[in-house]
N, C-alpha and C positions, 0 to 999 in steps of 0.2 A: 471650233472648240472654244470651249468657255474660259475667261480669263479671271474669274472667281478664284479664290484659295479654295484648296480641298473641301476644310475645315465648314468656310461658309455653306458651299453646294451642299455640304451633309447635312447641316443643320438648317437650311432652308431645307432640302426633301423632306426634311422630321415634322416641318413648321407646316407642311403643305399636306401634308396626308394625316396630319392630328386635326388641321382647321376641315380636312375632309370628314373627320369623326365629330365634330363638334355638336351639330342638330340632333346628331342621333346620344349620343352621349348623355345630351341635357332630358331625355326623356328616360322615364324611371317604366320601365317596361322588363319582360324577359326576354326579348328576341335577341338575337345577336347582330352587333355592327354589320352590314352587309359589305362596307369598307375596309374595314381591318380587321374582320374576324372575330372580334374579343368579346367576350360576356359585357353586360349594363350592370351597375353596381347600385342596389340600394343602399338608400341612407342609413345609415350606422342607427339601432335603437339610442332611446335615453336614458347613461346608465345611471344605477342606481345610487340613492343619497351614500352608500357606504364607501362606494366604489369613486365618487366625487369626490369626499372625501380624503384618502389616498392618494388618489389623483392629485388633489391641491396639495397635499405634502410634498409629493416629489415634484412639484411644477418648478424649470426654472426661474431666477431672478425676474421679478417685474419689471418693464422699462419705467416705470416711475421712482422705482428704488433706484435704479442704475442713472436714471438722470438726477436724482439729487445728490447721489455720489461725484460723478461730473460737475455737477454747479457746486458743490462744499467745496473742491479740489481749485474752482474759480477765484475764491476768493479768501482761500490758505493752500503755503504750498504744500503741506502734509497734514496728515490726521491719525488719528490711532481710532479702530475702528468702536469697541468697546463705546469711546466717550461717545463717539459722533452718532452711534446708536441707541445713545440716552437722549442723548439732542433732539435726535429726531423722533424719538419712540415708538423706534419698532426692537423686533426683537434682532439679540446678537448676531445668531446665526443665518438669519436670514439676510442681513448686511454681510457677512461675510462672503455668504453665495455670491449676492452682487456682485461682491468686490474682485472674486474669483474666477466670473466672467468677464465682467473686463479685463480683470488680467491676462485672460487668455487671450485676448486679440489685440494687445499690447496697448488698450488706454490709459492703464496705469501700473504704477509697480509696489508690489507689497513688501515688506519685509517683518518675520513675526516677532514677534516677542511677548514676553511671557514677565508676570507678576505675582509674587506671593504674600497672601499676609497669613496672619492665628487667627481662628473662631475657636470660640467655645463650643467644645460638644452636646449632647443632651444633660449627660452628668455635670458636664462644667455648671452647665444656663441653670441646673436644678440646688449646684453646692453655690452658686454667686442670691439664688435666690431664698434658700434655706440654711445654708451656712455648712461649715465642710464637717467630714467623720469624726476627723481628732476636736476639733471643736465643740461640736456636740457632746462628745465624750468627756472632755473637759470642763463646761457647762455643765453636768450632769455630777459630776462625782463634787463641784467649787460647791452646788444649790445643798449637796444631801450633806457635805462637811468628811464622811467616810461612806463610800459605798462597797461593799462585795461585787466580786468579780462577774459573783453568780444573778446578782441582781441587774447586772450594766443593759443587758440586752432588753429586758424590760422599762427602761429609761429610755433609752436610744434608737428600739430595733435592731434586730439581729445584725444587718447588712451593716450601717453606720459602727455597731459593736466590733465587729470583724476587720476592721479598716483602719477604724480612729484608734482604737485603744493600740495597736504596734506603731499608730504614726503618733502619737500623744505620748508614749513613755518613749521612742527616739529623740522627741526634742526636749526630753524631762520636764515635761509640762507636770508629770503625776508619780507618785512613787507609791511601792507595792509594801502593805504592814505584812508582819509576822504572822496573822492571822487570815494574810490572804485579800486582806482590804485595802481600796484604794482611796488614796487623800491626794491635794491638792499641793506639788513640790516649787510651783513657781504665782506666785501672784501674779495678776495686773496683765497675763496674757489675752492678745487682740487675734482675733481671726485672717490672716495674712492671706491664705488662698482665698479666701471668699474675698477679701480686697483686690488680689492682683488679678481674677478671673472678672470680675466686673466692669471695666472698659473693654473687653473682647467679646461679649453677649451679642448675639442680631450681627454679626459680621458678614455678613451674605457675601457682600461686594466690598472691593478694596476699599479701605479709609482713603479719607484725603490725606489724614497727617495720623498712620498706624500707633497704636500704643505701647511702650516702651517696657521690656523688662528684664529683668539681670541674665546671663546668659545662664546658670545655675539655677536661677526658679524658672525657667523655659521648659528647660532642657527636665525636671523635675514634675513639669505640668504635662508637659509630651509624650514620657514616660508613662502616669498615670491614665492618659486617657482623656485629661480634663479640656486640653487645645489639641486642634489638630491643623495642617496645613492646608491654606486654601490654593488654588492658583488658576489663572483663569490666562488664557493663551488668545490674543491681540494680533491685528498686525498695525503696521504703520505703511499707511496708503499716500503716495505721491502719484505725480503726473506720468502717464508712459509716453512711448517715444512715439504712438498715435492719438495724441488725445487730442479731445474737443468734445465741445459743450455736448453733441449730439451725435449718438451713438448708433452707426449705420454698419448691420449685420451683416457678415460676409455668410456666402450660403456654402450649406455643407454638401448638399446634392441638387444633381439636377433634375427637375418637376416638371411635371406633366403640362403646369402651367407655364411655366417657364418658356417652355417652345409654343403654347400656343400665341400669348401674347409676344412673344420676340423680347420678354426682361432678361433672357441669356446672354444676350448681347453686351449689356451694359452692366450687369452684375458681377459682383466683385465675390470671389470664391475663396474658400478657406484651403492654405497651401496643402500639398498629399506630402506625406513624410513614405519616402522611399525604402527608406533606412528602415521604419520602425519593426518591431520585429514579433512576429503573429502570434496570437496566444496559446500558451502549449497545451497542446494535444492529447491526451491522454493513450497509453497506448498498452499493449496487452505485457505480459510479465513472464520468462521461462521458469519452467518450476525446478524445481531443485535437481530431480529426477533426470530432467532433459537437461540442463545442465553440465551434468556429472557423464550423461549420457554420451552430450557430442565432445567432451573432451575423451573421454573413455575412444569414442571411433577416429578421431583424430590419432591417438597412441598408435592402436592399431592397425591403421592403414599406414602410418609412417614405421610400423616394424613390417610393412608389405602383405597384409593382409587382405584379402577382398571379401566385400559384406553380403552376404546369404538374402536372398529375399524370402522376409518375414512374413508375409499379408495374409499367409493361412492359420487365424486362429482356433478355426474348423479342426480337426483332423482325424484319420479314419485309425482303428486303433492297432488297423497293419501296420504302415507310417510308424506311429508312436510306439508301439511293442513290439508287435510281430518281426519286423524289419531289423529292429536291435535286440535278437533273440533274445527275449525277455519269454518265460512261458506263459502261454496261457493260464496258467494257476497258481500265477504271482500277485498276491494279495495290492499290490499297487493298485490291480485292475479293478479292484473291484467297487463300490458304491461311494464305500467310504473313501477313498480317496481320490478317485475321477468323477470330474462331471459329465453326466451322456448326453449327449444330446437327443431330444422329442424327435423333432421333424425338423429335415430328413432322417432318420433311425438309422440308417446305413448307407454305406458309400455306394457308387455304381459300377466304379471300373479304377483298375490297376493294372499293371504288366502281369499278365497271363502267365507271361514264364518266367516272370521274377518271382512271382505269388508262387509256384510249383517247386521251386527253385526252394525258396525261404520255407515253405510246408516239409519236403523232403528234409533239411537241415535239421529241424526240429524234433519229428519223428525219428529218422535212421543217424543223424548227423552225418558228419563228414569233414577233409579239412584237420584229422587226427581226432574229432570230437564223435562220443558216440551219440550227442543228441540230446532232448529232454526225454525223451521214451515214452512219450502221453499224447492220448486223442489231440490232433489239431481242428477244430473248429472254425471252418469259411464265415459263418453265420458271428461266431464270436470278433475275427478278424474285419469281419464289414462295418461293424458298430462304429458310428458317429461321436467324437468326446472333444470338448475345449482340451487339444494338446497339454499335456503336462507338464512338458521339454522343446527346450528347441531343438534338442537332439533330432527331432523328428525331421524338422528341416536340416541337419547335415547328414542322412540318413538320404534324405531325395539327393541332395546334389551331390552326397559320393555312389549312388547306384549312376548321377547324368555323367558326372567323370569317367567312370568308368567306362560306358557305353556310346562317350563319345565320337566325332568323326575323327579319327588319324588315334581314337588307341588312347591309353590312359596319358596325361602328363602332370607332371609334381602340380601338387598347388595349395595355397593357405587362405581360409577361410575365416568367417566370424559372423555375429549376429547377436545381435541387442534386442529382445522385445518379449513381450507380455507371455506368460504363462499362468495355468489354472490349476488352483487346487483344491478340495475340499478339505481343506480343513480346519481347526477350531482356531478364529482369529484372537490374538492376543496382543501384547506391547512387540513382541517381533514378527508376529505371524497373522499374513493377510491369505483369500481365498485365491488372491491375483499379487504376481508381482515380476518383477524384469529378471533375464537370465542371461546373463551375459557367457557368448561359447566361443571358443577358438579352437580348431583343427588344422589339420596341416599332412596330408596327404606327400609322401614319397617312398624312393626304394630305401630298405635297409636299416629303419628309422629306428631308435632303442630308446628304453628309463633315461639315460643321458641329454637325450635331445631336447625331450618333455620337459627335463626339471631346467635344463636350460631356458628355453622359450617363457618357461613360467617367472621364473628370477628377472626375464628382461622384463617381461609386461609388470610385473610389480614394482621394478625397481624404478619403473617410468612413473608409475605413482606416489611414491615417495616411501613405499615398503620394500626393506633392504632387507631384513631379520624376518628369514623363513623357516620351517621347518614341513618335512612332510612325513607322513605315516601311513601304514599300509591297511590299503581299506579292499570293501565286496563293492563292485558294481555289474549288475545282470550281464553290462556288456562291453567293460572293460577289464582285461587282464596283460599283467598286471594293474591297482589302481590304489590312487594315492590320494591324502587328503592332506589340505594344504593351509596351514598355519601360520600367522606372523605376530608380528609382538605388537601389541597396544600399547601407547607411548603414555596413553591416559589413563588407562585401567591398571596398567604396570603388571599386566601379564601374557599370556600366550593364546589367540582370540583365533579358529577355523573360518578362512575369508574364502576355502572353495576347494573345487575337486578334481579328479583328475581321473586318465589313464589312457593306456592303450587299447585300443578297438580291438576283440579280438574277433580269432579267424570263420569264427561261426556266423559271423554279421558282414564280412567282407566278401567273401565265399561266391554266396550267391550271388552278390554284385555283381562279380565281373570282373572284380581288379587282378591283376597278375600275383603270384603267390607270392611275390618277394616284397609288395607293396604293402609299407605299416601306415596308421597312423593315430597320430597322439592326437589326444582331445585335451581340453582342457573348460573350467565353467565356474564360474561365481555368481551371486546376485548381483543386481547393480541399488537395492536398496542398503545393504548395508555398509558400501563403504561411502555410501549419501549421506548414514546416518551418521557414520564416526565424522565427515569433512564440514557437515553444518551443527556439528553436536547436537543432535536429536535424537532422544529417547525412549520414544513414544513412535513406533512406524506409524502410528492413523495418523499423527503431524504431521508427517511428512506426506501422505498419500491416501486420497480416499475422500468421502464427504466433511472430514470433519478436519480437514486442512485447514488451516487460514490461509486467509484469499492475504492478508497483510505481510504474515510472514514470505510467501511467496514471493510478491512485491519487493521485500528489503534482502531476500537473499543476496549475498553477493555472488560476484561472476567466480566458476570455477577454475582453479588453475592448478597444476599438481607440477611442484618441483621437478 
């Protein structure tokens, strides 16, 4: 057994099976290594002047810059980079680069700072070379002895007219005749800005010894536009706590070459930060919809509810109509407001003698009902349509209840998901949107039960202030539409609907006679829209969302 460290055996195997690729390696061919398997790499083209270019931009610090930084450091023990970049003449930022690599591998230490002085603007360099507005203005009205007001601009120019004559009567340099003319109110006046702006001209770069002036004409010329502040951001460069003359690079990875010649050995590496923490990731956003959605199923499994599976947005228009005695000659069914489906045009199979079952109901009724008393149509009932209700899904699972093994038993339902409509979309009305349905299957069940279950699941969402009223639904009786108060609109807003199944839909199921149950249904777009105050439903859902708003929604939580 070999008395080698791990560490070394690996890195000689590395060192012995790369020097096995080496001959083949050094030849520019396409075959592949018969060694190591790997492709031959041709040399890189010559890229182009534009692309060298670029390239020399972002190149790091030269080792000839960073050694004269090292030798300046020799023989001072600090420097401020600024100056030492004039010394040497290159440009600032490129010394700073330097200096900034060094600093990273602790040869020296920076600390910045920062200097301001005044230059003169364009307007300043133009009023210290031509002289200022009120000056000119004054100049012009001392040469004429009286000028009109209407003439100034013709002496002076408009711009200088507009400027000097309100800064020229503030310092009563001029006073206005009764006739509207101006004359001259103060002799022996000197042009004062065009003096104090003349030692601040060509200010590029910090003075050695800046020009001096009252904090009130500063503060007066800064205002105007005439000085503006320069600053220009330094550091001050000492020795680090690795320095020396010559600057030996620690490597950041390990090379191909590396293991060939064995410099892995004796090379000095750049430390790994364990700690540092990985760049974030960007990651996908729930929409508002979904949101609202999983707190919605949250409520309701915590009032003991179980969720319906959704997956058929298919559905045959037995299922969706026929099944919740609705007649065939209920205008719901027809173009305008289902969508049919091409292909497949019709279903293939259904319960035989649930279908005979639900036909008879319709025709003769039954169950105390005498029926709709109209042709029933197989051919109409087979038709293919995007479901227009989830109803149609608790229509399948209260025939599966019923029909179960061991006999009906109570149970409470619910189901969140997509529905279709044909109709004309507007600010509340999409072709598509969520329905959110609760059921609740037991013996003996009344109006009582209903409005109670309804009152808990609202009040779970922060709606206490209900009201309901008495509405038609094909396959509910009695049925109720359910109202609560908008805290925002400050009125009485329909958030959903209601009722009892009645026995012409239960019948054929199979449930026992004494077995009711309350339904209950809202959308889930519009209490999305009152809890993120939106407007507009295509906001909220549809192509014409923002991918942003999405993004900043917040997390939903309901009292």
């Amino acid at each position: 057994r070999s008395t080698s460290p791990p560490g070394e055996l690996f890195w000689s195997a590395i060192t012995a099976r790369t020097a096995a690729c080496t001959p083949r390696l050094q030849q520019y061919s396409t075959h592949r290594c018969v060694s190591c398997r790997y492709p031959k790499f041709e040399p890189s083209p010559r890229p182009a002047a534009g692309v060298q270019a670029v390239a020399a931009s972002m190149a790091p610090a030269t080792p000839d810059l960073e050694a004269q930084v090292l030798a300046a450091l020799q023989s001072t023990p600090k420097f401020d980079t600024y100056a030492q970049a004039k010394a040497l003449n290159v440009d600032h930022q490129a010394l700073v680069g330097a200096v900034k690599s060094l600093w990273a591998d602790g040869y020296v230490t920076m600390d910045q700072k920062s200097c301001s002085w005044l230059n003169a603007t364009k307007e300043g360099c133009d009023i210290s070379k031509n002289g200022s507005p009120e000056y000119k203005v004054y100049a012009a009205v001392s040469a004429a002895g009286s000028l009109p007001v209407a003439d100034l601009e013709k002496s002076v120019g408009k711009a200088s007219a507009k400027v000097g004559l309100g800064a020229a009567m503030r310092e009563k340099w001029l006073k206005k005749g009764g006739d509207g003319s101006l004359s001259v109110a103060k002799e022996g006046v000197a042009d004062a800005t065009r003096k104090m702006l003349e030692p601040f001209v060509g200010l590029s770069e910090p003075p050695a010894t800046p020009p001096v002036l009252q904090a009130n004409d500063e503060k007066q010329l800064l205002r105007r536009k005439l000085l503006k502040k320069e600053t220009l951001k330094q550091f001050e460069v000492a020795k680090g706590a690795n320095y020396s003359l010559e600057r030996k690079r620690k490597q950041g990875d390990l090379s191909v070459d590396m293991l060939r010649d064995g410099s892995w050995k004796t090379a000095d590496f750049k430390a790994y930060n364990y700690n540092a923490v990985g760049a974030p990731v960007g990651g996908g956003y729930f929409q508002p919809l979904l949101k609202v959605r999983a707190e919605f199923r949250k409520i309701l499994m915590g009032m003991g509810f179980e969720e319906m599976p959704t997956s058929k947005w298919v559905e045959s228009s037995f299922w969706n109509f026929d099944a919740l005695f609705q007649p065939q000659s209920h205008p719901a069914r027809d173009a305008h407001d289902t969508f049919f489906v091409k292909e497949p045009a019709s279903t293939l199979k259904w319960p035989a003698d649930y279908y005979e079952r639900v036909k008879n109901m319709h025709v003769s009724g039954g169950s105390g009902s005498i029926g709709h008393r109209c042709p029933f149509d197989e051919g109409e009932a087979r038709k293919q349509i995007l479901r227009t209700h989830t109803t149609a899904v608790s229509a399948r699972m209260l025939y599966q209840l019923a029909n179960r093994e061991g006999g009906f038993r109570p149970a409470k339902y619910f189901s969140i998901d997509r529905v279709f409509r044909n109709e004309t979309m507007d600010s509340t009305h999409l072709c598509e949107f969520h329905q959110v349905e609760g059921l609740v299957a037991d013996y003996d069940l009344n109006l009582g039960n209903l409005k109670c279950i309804i009152r808990t699941f609202f009040a779970e969402i922060g709606i206490t202030q209900l009201r309901f009223k008495p509405a038609f639904n094909p396959y509910t009786e009695p049925s109720m539409e359910v109202f609560g108060y908008h805290p925002d609109l400050k009125k009485w807003t329909e958030i959903g609907n209601s009722g009892i199944f009645r026995p012409e839909m239960l019948a054929p199921m199979g449930l026992p006679p004494n077995v009711r149950v309350i339904a209950w249904g809202l959308s889930l777009e519009r209490p999305t829209m009152i809890k993120y105050r939106i407007d507009n439903i295509r906001d909220l859902f549809g192509h014409k969302a923002e991918l942003a708003k999405t993004e900043a929604a917040p997390i939903c939580v309901f009292p």
